[in-house]
MDAnalysis code that builds the backbone (N, CA, C; Angstrom):
import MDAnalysis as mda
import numpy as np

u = mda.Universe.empty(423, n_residues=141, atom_resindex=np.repeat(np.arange(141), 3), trajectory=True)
u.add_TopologyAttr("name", ["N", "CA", "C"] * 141)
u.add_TopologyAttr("resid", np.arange(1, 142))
u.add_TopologyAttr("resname", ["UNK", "UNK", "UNK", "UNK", "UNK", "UNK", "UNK", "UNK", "UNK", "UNK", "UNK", "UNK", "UNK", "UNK", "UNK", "UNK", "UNK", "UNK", "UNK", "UNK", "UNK", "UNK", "UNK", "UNK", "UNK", "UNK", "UNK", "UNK", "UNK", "UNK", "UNK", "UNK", "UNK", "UNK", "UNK", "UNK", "UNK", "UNK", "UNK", "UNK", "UNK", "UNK", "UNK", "UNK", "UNK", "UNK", "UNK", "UNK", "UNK", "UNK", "UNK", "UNK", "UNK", "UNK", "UNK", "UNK", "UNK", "UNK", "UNK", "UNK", "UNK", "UNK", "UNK", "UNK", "UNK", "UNK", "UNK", "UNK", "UNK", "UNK", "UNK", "UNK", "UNK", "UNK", "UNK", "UNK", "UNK", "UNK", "UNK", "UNK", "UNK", "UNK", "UNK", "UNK", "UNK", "UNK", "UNK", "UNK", "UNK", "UNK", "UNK", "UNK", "UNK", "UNK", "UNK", "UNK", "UNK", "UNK", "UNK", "UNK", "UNK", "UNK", "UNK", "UNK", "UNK", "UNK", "UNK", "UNK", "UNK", "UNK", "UNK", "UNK", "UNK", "UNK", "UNK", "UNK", "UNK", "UNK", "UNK", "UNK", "UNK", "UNK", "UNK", "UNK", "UNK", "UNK", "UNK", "UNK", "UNK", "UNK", "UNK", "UNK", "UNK", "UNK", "UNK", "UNK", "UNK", "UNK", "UNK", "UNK", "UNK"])
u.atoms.positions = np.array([
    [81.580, -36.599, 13.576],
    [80.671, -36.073, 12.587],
    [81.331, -36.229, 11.207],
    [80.612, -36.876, 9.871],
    [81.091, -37.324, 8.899],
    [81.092, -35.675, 7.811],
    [81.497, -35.605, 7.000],
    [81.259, -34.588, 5.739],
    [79.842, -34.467, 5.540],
    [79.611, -35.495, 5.526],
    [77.907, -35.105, 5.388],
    [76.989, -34.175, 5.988],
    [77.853, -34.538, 7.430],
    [76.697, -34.262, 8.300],
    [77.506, -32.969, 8.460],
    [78.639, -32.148, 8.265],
    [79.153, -30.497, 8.472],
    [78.756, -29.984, 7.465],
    [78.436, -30.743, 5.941],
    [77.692, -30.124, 5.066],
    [76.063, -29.952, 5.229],
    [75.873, -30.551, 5.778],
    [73.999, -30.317, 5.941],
    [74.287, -29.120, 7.333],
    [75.227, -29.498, 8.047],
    [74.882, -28.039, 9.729],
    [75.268, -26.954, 8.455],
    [76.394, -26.499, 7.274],
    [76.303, -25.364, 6.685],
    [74.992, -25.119, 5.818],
    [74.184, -26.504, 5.815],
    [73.116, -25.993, 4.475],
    [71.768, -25.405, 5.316],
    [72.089, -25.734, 6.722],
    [70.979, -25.965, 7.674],
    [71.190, -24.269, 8.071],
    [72.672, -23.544, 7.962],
    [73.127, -22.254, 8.156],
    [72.640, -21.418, 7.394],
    [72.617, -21.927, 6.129],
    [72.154, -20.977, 4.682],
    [70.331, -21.194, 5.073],
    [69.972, -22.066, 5.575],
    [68.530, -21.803, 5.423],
    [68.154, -20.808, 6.881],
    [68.870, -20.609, 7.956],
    [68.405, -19.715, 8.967],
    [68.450, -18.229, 8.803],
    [69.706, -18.084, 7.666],
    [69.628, -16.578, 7.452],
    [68.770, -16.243, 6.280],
    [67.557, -16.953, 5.739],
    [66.835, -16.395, 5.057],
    [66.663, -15.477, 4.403],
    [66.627, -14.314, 5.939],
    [66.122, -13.139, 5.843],
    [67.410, -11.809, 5.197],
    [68.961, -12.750, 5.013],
    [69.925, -11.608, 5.363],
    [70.970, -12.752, 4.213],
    [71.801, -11.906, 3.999],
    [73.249, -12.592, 3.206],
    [73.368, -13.558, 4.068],
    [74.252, -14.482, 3.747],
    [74.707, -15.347, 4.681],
    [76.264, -15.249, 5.181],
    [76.956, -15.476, 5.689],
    [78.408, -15.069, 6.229],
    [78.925, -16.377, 6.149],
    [79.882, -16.675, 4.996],
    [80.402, -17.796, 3.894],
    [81.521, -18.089, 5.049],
    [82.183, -17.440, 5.373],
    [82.818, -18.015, 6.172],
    [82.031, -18.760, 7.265],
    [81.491, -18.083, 7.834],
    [80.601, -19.471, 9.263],
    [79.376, -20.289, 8.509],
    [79.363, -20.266, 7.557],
    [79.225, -21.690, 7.080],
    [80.483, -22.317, 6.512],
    [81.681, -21.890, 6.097],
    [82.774, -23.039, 5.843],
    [83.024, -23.327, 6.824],
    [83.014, -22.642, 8.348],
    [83.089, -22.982, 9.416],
    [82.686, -24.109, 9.973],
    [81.083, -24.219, 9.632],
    [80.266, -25.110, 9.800],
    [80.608, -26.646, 9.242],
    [81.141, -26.203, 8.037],
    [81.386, -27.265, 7.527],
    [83.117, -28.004, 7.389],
    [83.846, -27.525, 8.504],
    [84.790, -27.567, 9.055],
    [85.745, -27.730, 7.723],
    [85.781, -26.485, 6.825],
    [86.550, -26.639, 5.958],
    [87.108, -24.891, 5.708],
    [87.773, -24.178, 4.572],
    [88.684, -23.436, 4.402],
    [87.398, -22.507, 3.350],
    [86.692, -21.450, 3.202],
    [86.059, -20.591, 2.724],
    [86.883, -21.578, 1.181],
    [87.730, -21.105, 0.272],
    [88.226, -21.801, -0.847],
    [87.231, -23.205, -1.143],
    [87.679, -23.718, -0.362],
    [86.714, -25.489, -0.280],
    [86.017, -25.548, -0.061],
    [85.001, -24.691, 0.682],
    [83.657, -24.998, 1.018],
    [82.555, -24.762, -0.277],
    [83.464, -23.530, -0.765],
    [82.601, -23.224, -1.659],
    [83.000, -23.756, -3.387],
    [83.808, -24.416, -3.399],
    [84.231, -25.463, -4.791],
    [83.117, -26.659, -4.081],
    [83.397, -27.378, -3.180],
    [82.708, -28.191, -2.477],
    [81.009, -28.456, -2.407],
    [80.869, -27.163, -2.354],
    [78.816, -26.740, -2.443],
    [78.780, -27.048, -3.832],
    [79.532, -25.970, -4.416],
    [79.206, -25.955, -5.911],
    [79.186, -27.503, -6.756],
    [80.072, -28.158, -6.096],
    [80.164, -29.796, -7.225],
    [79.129, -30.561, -6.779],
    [78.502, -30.386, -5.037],
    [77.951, -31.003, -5.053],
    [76.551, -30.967, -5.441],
    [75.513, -29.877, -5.083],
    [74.682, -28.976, -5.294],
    [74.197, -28.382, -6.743],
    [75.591, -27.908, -7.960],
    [75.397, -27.578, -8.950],
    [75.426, -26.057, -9.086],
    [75.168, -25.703, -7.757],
    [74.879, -23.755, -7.191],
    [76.111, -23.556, -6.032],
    [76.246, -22.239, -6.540],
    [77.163, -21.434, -5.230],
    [76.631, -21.269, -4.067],
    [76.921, -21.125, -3.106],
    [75.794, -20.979, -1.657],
    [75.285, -19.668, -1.699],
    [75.643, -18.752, -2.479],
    [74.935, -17.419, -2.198],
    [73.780, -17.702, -3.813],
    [74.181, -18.340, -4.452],
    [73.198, -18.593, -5.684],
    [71.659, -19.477, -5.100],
    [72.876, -20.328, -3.975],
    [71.260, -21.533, -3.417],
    [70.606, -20.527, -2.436],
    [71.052, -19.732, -1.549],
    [70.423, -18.554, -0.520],
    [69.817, -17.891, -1.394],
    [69.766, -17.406, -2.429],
    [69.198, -16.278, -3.543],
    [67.689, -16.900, -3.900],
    [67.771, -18.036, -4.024],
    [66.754, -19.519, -4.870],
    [66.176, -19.508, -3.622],
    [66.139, -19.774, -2.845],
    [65.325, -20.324, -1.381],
    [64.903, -19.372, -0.660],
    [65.653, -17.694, -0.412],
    [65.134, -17.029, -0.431],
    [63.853, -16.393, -0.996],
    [64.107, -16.309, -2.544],
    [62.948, -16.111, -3.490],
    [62.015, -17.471, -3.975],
    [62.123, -18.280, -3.544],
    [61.517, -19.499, -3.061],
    [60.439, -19.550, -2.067],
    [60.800, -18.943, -0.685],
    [60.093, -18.569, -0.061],
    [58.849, -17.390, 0.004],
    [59.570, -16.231, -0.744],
    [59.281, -15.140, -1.062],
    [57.866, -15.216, -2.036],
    [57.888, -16.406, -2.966],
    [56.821, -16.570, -3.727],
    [55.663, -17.790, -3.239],
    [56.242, -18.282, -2.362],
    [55.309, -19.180, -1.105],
    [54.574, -17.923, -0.480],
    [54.985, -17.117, -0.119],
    [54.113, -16.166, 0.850],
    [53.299, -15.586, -0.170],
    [53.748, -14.977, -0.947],
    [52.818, -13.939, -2.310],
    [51.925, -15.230, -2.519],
    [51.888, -16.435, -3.146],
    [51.073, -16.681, -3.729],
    [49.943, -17.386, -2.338],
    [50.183, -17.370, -1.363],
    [49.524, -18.036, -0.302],
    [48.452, -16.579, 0.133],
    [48.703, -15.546, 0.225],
    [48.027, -14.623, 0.810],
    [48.146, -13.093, -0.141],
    [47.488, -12.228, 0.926],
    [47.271, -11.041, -0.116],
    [47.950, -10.163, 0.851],
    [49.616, -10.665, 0.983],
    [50.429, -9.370, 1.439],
    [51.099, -8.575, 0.012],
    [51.196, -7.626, 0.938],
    [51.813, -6.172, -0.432],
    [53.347, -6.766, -0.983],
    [53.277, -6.714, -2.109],
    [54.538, -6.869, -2.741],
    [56.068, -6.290, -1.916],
    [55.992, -5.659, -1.267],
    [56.680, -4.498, -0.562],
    [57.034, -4.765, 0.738],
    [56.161, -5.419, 1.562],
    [56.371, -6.097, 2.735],
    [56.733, -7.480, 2.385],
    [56.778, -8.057, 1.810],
    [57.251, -9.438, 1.044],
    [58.967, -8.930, 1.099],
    [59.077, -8.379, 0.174],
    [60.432, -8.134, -0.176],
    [61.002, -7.499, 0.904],
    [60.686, -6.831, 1.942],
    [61.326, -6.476, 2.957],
    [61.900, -7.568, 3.891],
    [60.426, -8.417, 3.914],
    [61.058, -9.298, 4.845],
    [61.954, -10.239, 4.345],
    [62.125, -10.067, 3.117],
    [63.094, -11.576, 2.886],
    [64.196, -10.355, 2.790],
    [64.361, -9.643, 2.930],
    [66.165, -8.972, 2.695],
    [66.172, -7.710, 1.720],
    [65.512, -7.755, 0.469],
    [65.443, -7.063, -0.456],
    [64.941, -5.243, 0.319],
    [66.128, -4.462, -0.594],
    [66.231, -3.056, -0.238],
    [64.826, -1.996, -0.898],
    [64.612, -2.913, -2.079],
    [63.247, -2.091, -2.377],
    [62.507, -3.009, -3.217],
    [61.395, -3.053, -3.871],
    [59.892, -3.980, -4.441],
    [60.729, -4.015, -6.406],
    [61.906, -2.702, -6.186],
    [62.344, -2.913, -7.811],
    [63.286, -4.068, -7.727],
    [64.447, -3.878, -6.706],
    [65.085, -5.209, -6.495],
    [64.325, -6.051, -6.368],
    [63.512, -6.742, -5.599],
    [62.679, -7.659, -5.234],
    [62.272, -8.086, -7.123],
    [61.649, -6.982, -7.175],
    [60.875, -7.731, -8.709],
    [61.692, -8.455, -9.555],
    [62.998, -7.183, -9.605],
    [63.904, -7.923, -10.752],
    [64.627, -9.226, -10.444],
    [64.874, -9.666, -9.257],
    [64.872, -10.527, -8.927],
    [64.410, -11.973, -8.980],
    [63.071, -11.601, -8.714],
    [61.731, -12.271, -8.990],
    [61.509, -13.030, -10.455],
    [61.662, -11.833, -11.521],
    [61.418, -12.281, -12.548],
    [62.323, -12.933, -12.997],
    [63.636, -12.500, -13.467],
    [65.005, -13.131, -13.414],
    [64.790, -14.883, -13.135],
    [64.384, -15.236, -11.796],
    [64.336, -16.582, -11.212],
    [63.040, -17.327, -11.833],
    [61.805, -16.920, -11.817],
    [60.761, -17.571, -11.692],
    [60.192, -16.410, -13.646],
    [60.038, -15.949, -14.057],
    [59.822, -15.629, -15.288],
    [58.415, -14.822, -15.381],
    [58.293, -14.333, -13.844],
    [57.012, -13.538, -13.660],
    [57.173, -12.588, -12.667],
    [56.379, -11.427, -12.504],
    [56.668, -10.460, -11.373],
    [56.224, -10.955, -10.562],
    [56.428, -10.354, -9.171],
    [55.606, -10.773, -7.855],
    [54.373, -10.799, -8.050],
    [53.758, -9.538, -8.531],
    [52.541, -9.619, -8.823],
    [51.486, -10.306, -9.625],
    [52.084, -11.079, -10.659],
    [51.681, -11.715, -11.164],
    [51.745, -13.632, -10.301],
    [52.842, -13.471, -9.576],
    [53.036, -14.979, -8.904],
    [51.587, -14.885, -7.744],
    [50.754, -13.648, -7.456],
    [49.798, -13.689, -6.744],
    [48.219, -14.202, -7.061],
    [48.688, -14.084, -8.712],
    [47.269, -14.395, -9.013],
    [47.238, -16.157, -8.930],
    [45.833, -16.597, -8.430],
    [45.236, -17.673, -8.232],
    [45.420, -18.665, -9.611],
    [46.307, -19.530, -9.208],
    [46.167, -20.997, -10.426],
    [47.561, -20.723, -11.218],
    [48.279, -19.721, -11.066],
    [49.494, -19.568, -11.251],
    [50.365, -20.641, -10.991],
    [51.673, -21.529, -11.814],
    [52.141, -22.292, -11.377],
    [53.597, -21.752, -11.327],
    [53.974, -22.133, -9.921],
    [55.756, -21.474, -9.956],
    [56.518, -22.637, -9.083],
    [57.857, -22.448, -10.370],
    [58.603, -23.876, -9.379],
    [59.412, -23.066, -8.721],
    [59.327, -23.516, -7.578],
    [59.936, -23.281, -6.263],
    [61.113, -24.395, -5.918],
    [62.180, -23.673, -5.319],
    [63.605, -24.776, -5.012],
    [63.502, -25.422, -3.431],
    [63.054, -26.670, -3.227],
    [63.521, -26.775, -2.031],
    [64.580, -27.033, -1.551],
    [64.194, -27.259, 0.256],
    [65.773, -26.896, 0.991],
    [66.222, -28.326, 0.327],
    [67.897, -28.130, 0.400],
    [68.870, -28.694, 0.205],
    [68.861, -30.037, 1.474],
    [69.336, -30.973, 1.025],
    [69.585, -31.999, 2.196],
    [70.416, -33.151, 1.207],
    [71.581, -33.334, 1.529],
    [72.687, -34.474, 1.245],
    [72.740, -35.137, 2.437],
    [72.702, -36.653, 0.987],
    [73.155, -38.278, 2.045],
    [74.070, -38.551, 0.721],
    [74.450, -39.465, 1.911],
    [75.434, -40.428, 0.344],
    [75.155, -41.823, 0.637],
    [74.815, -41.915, -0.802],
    [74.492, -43.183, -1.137],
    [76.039, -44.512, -1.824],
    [76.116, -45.493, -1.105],
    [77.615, -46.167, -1.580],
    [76.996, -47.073, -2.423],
    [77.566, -46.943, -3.525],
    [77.579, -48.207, -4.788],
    [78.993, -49.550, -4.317],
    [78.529, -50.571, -4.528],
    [79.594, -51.249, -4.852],
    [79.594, -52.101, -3.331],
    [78.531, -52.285, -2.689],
    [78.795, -53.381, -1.746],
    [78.687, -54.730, -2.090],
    [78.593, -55.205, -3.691],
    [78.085, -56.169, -3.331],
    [79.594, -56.700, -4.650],
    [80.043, -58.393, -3.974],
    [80.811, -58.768, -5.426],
    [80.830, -58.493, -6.541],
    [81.777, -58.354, -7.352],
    [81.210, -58.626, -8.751],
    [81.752, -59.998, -9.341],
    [81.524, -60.604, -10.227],
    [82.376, -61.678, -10.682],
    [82.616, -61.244, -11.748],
    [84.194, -61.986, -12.150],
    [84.781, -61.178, -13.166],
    [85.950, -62.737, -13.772],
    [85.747, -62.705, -15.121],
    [87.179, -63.537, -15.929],
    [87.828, -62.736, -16.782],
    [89.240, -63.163, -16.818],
    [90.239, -62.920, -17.837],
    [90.112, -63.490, -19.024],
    [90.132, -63.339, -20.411],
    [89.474, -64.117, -21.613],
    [90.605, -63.733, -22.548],
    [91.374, -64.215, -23.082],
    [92.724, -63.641, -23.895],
    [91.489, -63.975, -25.219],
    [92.226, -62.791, -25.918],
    [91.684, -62.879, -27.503],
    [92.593, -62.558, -28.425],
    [92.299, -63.233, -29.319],
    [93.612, -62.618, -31.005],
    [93.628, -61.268, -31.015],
    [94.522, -60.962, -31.589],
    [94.465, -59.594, -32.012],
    [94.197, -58.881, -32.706],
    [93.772, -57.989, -32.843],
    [92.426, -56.885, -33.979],
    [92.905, -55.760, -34.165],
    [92.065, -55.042, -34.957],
    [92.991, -53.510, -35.779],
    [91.586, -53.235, -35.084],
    [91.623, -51.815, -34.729],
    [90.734, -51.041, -34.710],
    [90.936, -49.438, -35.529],
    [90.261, -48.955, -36.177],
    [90.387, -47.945, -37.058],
    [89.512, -46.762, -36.680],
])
């Protein structure tokens, strides 16, 4: 199994606990590296900490359900993790720049983060051609 593929089983980790923190160690686990590295590692590649990308995808989800149906603000936030509808909100707004309640009304537009998925792409399979060209010598200032 390449880096790639222990980084997607940890990103594939962060998306099952949805509902709950995630436990940083069994995803560095996952990604057969040292808690220290896993998480310098997410971050360079990603741009986000793994509890910053769980936070985003969580409340990602959270505003997929609100704006899809007419559940209570309150049962929303329960089920994704959140201890009460004030966390939840402040949350909410913080990320997306609107309350829950407002992400419910119809024609509302909210960007939402999707899941994470790394490939790597290799530059440089192909020759290059290249000459040596001697030139006089120049001042540069």
């Amino acid at each position: 199994m390449d880096w790639t593929q222990r980084l997607n089983a940890a990103v594939d980790y962060l998306e099952e606990t949805w509902n709950r923190e995630p436990d940083l160690e069994r995803a560095a686990a996952l990604a057969n590296s040292s808690l220290f590295h896993f998480l310098r590692m997410f971050e360079v590649v990603s741009g986000l900490s793994p509890g910053e990308y769980s936070r985003r995808r969580r409340l990602s989800r959270a505003a997929l359900d609100l704006a899809a149906g007419n559940e209570k603000v309150i049962d929303v936030a329960l089920r994704y993790g959140y201890e009460s509808p004030e966390a939840f909100a402040k949350a909410f707004k913080r990320l997306f720049g609107l309350t829950p309640s407002e992400a419910k009304v119809p024609g509302v537009t909210l960007e939402v983060w999707p899941p994470l998925r790394l490939a790597v792409v290799l530059k440089g399979e192909r020759s290059m051609k290249y000459r040596i060209v001697e030139k006089p010598a120049f001042e540069v200032i």
